[in-house]
DSSP file (Angstrom, degrees, kcal/mol; ACC not computed):
  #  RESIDUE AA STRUCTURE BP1 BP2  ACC     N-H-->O    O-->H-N    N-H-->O    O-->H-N    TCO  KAPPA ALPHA  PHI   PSI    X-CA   Y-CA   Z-CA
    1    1 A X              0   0    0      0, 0.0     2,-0.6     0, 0.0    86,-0.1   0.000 360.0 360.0 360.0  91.9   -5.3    7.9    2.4
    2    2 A X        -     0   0    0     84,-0.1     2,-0.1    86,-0.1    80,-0.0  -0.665 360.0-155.6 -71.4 115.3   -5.6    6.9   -1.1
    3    3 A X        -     0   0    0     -2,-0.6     2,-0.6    78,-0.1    78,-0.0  -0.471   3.0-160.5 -69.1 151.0   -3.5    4.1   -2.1
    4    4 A X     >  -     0   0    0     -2,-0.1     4,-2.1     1,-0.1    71,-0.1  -0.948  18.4-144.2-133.9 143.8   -2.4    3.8   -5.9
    5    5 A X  T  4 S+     0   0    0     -2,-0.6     4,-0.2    69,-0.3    70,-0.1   0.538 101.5  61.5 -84.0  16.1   -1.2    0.4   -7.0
    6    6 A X  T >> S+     0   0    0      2,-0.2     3,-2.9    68,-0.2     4,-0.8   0.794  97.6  63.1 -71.6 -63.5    1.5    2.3   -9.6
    7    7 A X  H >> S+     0   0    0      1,-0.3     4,-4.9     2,-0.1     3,-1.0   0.872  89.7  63.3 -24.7 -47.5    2.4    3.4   -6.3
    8    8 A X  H 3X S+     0   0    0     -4,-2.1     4,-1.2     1,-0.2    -1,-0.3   0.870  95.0  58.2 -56.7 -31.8    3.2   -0.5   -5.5
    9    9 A X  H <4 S+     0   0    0     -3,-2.9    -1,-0.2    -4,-0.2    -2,-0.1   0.924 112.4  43.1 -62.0 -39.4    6.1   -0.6   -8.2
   10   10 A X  H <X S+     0   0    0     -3,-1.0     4,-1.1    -4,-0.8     3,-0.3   0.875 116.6  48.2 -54.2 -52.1    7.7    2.3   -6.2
   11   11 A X  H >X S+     0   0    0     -4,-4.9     3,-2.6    -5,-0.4     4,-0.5   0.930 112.1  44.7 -65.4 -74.9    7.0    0.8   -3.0
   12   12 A X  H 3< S+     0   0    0     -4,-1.2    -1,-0.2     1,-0.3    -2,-0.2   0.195 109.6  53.2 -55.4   4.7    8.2   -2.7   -3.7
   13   13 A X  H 34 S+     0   0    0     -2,-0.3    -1,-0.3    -3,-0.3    -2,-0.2   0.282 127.8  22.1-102.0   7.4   11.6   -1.7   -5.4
   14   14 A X  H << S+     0   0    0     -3,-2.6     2,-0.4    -4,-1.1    -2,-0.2   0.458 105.0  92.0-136.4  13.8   12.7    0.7   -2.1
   15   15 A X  S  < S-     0   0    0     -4,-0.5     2,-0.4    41,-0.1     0, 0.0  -0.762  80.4-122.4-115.6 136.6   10.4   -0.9    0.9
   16   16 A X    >>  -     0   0    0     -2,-0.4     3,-3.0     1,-0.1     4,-0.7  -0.760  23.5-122.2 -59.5 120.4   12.0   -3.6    2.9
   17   17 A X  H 3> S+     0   0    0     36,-0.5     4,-0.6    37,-0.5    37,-0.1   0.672 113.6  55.7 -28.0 -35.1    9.6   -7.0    2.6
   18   18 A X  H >> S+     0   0    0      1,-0.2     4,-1.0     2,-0.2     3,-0.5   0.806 104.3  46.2 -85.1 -14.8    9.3   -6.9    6.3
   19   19 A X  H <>>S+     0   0    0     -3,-3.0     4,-3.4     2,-0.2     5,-0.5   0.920 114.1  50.2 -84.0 -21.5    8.0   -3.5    6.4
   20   20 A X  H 3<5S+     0   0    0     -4,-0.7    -2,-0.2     1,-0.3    -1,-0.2   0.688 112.8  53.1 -72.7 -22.7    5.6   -4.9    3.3
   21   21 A X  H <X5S+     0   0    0     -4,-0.6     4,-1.9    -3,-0.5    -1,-0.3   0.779 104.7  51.3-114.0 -67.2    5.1   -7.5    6.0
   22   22 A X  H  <5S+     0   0    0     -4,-1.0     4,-0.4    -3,-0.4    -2,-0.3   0.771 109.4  46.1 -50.8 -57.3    4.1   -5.0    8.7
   23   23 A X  T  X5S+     0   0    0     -4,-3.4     4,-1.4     2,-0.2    -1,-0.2   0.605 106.4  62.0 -96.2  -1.3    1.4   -3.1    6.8
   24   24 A X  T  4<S+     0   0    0     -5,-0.5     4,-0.2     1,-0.2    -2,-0.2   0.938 109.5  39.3 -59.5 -57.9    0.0   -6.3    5.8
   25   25 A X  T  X S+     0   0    0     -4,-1.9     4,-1.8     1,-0.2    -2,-0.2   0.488 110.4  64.9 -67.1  -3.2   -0.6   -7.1    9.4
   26   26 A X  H  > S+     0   0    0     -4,-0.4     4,-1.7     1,-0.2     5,-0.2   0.872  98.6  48.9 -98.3 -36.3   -1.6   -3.6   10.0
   27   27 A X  H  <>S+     0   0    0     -4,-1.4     5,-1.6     2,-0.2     9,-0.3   0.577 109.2  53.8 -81.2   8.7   -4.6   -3.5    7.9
   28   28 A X  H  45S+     0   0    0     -4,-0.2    -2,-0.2     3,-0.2    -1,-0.2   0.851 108.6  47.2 -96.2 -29.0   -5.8   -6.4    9.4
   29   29 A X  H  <5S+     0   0    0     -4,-1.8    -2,-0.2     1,-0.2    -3,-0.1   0.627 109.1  48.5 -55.5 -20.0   -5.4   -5.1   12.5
   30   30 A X  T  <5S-     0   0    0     -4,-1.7    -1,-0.2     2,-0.0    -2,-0.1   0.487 120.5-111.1-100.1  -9.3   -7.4   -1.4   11.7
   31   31 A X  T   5 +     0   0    0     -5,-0.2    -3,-0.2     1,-0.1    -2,-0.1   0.931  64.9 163.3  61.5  83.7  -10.3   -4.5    9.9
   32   32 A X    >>< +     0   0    0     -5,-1.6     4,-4.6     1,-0.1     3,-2.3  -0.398   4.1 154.8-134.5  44.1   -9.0   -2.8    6.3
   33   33 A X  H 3>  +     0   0    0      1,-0.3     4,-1.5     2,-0.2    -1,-0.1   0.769  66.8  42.0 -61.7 -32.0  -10.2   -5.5    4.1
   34   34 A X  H 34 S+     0   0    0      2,-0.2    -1,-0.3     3,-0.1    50,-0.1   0.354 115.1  50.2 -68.6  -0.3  -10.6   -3.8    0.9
   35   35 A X  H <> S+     0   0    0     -3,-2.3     4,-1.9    -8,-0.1     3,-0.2   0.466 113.0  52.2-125.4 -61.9   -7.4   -1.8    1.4
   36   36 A X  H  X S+     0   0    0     -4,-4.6     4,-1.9    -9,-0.3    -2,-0.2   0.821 108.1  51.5   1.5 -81.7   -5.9   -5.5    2.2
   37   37 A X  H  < S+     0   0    0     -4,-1.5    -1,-0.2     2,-0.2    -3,-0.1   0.553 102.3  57.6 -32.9 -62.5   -7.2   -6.7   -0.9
   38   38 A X  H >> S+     0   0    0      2,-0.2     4,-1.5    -3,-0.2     3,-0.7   0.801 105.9  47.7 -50.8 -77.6   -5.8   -4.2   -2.6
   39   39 A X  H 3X S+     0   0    0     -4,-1.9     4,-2.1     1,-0.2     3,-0.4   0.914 111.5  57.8 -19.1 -72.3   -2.2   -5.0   -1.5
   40   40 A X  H 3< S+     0   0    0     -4,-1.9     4,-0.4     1,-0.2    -2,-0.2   0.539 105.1  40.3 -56.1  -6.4   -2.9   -8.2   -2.3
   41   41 A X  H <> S+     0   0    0     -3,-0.7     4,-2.3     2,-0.2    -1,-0.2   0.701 118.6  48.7-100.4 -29.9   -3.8   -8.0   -5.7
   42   42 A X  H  X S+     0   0    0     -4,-1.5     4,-1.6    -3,-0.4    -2,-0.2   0.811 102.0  59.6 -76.8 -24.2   -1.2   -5.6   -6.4
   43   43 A X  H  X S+     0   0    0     -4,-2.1     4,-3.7     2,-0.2    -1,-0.2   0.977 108.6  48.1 -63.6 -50.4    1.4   -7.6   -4.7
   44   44 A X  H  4 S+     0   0    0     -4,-0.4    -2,-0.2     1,-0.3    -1,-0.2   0.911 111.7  55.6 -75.9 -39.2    0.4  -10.9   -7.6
   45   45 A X  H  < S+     0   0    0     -4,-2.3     3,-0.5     2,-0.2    -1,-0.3   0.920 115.1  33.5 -16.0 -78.7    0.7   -8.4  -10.3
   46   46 A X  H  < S+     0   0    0     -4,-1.6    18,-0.8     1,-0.3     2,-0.3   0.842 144.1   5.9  13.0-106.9    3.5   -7.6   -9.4
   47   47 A X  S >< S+     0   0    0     -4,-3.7     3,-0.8    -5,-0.2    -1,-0.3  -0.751  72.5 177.6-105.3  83.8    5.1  -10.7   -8.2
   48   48 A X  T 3   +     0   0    0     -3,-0.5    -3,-0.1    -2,-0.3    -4,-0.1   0.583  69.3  20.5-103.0  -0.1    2.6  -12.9   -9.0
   49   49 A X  T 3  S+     0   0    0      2,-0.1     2,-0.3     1,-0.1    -1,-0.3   0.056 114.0  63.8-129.0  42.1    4.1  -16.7   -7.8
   50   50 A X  S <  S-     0   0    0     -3,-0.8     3,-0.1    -6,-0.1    -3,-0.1  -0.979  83.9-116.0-135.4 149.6    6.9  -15.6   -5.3
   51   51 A X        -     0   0    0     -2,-0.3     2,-0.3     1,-0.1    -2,-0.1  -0.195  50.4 -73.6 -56.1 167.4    6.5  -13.9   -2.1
   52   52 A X        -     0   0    0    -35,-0.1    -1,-0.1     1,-0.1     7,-0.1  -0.484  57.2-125.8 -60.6 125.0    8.1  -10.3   -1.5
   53   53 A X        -     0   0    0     -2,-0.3   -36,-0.5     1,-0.1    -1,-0.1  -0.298   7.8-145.1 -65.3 162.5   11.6  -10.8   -1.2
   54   54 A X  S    S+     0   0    0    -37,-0.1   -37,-0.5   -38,-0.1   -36,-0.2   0.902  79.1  79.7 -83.7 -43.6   13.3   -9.6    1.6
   55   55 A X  S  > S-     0   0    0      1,-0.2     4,-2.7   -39,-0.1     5,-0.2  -0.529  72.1-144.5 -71.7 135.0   16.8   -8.5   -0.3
   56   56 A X  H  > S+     0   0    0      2,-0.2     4,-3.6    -2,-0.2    -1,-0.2   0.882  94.4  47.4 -59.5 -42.3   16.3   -5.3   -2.0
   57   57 A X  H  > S+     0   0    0      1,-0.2     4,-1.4     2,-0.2     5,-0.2   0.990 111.0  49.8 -72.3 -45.0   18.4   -6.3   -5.0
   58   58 A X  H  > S+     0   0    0      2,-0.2     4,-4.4     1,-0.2    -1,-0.2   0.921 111.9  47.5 -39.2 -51.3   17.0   -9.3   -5.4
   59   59 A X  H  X S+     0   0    0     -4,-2.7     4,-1.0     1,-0.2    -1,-0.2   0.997 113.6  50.1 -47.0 -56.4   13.4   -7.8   -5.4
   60   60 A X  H  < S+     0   0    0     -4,-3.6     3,-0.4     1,-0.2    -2,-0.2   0.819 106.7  50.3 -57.8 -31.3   14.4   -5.3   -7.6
   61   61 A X  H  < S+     0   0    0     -4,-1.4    -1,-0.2     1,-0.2    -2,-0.2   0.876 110.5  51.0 -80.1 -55.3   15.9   -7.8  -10.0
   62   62 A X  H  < S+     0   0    0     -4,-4.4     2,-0.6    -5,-0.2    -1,-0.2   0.419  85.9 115.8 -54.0  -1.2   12.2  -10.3  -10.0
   63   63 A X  S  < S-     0   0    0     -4,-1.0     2,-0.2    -3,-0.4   -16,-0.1  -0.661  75.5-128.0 -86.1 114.4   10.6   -7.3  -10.7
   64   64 A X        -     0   0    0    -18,-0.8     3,-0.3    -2,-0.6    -2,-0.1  -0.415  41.3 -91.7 -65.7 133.3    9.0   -7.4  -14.3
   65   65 A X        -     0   0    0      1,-0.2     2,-2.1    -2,-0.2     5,-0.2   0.257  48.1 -89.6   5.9 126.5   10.1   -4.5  -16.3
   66   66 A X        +     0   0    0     -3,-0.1    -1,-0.2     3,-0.1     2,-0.2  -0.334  66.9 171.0 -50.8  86.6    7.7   -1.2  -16.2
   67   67 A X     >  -     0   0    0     -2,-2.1     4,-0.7    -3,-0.3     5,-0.2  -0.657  54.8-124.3 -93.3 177.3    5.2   -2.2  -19.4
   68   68 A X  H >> S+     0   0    0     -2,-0.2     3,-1.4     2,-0.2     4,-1.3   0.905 110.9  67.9 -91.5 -38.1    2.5   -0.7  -20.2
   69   69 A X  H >> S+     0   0    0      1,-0.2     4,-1.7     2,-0.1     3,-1.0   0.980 111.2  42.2 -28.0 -64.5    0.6   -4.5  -19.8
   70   70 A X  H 3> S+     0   0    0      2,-0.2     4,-1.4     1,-0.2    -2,-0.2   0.573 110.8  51.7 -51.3 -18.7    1.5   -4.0  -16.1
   71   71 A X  H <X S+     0   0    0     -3,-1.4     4,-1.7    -4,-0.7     5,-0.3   0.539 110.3  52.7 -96.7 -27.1    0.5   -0.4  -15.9
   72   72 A X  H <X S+     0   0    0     -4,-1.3     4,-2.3    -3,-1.0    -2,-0.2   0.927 106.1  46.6 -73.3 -42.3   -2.5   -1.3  -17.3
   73   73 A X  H  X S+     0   0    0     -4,-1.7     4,-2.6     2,-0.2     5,-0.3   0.955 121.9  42.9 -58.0 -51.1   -3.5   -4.2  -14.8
   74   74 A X  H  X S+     0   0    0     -4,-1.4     4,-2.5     1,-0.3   -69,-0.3   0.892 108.8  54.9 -78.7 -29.7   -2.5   -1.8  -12.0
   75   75 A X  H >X S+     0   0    0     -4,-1.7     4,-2.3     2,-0.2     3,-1.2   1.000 111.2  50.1 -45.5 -60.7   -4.2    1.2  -13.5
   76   76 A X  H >X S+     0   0    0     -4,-2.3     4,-3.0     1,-0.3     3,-0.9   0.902 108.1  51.8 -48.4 -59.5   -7.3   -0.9  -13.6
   77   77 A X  H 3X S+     0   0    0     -4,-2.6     4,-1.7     1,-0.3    -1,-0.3   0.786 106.6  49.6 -60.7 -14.4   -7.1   -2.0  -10.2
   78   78 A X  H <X S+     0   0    0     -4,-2.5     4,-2.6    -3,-1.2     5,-0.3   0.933 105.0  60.3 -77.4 -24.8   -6.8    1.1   -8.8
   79   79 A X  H <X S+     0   0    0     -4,-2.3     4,-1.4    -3,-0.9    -2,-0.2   0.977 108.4  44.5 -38.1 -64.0   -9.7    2.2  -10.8
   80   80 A X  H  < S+     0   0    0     -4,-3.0    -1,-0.2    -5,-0.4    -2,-0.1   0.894 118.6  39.7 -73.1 -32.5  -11.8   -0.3   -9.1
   81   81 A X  H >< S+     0   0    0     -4,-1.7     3,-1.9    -5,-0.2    -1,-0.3   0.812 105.1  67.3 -74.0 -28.6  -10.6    0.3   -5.5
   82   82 A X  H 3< S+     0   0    0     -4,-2.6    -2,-0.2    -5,-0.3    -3,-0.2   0.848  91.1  65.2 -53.6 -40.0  -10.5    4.1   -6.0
   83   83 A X  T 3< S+     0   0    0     -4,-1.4    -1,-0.3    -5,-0.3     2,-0.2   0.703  88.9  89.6 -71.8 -18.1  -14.2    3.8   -6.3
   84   84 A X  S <  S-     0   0    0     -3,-1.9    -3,-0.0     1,-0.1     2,-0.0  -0.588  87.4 -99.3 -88.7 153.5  -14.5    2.6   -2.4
   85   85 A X        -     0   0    0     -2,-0.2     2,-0.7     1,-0.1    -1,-0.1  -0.327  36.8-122.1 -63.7 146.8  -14.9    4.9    0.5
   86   86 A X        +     0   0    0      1,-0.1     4,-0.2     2,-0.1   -84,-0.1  -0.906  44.6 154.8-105.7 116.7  -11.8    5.5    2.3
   87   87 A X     >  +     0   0    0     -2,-0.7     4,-0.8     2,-0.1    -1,-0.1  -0.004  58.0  78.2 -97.1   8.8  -11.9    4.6    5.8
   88   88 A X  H >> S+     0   0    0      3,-0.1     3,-2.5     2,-0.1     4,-1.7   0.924  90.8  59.9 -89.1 -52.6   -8.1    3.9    6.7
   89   89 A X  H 3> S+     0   0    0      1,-0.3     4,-2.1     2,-0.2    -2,-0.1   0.718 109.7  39.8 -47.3 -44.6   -7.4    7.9    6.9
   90   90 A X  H 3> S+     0   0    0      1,-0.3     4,-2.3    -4,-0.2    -1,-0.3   0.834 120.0  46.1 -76.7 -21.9   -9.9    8.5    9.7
   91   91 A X  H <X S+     0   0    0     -3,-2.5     4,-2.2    -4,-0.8    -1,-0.3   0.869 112.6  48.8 -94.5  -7.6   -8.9    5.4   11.3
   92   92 A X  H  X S+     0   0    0     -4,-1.7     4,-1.6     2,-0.2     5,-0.2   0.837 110.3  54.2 -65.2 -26.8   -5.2    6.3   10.8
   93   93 A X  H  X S+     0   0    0     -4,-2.1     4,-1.6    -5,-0.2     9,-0.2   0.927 107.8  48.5 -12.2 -75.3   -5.8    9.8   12.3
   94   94 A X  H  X S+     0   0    0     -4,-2.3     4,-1.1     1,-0.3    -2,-0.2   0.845 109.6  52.5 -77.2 -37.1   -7.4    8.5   15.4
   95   95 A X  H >X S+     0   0    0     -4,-2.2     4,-1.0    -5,-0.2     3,-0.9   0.993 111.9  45.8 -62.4 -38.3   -4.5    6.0   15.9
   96   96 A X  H 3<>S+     0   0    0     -4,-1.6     5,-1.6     1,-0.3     6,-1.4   0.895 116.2  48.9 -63.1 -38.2   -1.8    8.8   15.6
   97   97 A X  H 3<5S+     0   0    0     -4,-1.6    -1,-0.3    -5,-0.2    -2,-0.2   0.644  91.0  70.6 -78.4 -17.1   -3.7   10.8   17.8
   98   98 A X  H <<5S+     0   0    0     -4,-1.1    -2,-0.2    -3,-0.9    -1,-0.2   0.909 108.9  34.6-105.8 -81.8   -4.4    8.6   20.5
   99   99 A X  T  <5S-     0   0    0     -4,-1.0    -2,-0.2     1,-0.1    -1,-0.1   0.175 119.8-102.2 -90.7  21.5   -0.6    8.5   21.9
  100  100 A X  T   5S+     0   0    0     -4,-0.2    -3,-0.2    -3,-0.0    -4,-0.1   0.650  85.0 131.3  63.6  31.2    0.0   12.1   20.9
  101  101 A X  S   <S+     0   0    0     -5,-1.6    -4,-0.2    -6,-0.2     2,-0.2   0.850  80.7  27.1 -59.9 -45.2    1.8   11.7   17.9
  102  102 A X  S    S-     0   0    0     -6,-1.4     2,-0.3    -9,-0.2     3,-0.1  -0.541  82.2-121.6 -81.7 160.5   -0.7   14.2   16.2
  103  103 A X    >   -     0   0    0     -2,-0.2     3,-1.7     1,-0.2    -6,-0.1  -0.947  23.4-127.8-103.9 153.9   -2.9   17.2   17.8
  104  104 A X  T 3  S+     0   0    0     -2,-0.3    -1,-0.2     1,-0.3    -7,-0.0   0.949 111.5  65.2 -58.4 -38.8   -6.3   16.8   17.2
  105  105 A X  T 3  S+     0   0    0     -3,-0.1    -1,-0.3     2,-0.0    -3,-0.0   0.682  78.3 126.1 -48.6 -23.1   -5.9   20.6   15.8
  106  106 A X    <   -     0   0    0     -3,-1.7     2,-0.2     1,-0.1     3,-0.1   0.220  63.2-120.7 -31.3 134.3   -3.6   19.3   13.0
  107  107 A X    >>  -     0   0    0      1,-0.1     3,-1.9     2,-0.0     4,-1.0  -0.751  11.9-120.9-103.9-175.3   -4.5   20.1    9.8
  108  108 A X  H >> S+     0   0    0      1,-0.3     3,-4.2    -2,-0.2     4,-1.1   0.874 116.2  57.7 -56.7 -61.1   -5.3   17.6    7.2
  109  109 A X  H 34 S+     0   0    0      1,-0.4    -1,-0.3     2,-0.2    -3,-0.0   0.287  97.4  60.3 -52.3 -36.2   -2.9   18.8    5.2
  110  110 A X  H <4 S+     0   0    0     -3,-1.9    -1,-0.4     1,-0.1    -2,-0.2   0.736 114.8  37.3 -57.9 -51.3    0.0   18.1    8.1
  111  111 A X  H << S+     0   0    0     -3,-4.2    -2,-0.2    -4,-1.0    -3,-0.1   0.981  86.3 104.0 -85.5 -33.9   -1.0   14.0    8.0
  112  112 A X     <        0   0    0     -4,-1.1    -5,-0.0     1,-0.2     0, 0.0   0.029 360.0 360.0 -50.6 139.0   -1.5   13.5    4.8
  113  113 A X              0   0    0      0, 0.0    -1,-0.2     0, 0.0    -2,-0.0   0.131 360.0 360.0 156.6 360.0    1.7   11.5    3.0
């Protein structure tokens, strides 16, 4: 699962803070530090001295304006994480699969999102 930290502008004007909250804690649980990381860097881009709000309008409203400075920072960082092996898919897979949310027969194509 490749993340892309344009993606993060998307996420963080229509994502609830708690779910932002939730996958924070979730890569720490799946030991996703570079994936983490990642989040985190995009988050201080982003918002880089207040936490995620929880109110959507409010988020949306602290949110700097698309510019092409910003597009640029995040383009870059994805650049530089892009370059790392991805190890959250297999280990999201195996979680899904585990309580039979998936079949192991799935194809890729099916989890992928």
């Amino acid at each position: 699962m490749r993340s892309t930290t344009a993606g993060f502008i998307k996420f963080s004007s229509t994502v609830p803070a708690l779910n932002y909250d939730l996958i924070e804690n979730g890569l720490v649980r799946f030991n996703e530090p570079r994936t983490l990381e990642l989040l985190h860097q995009a988050k201080h881009i982003v918002f880089p001295e207040i936490a995620v709000q929880v109110d959507t309008r409010t988020r949306r409203d602290l949110m700097p304006a698309s510019a092409a400075d910003l597009m640029n920072k995040l383009n870059e960082l994805d650049q530089r994480f892009f370059r790392c092996p991805d190890s959250l898919s297999a280990k999201l897979k195996a979680f899904a699969r585990e309580p039979g949310l998936v079949s192991a027969e799935t194809d890729d194509r099916q989890v992928r999102s």
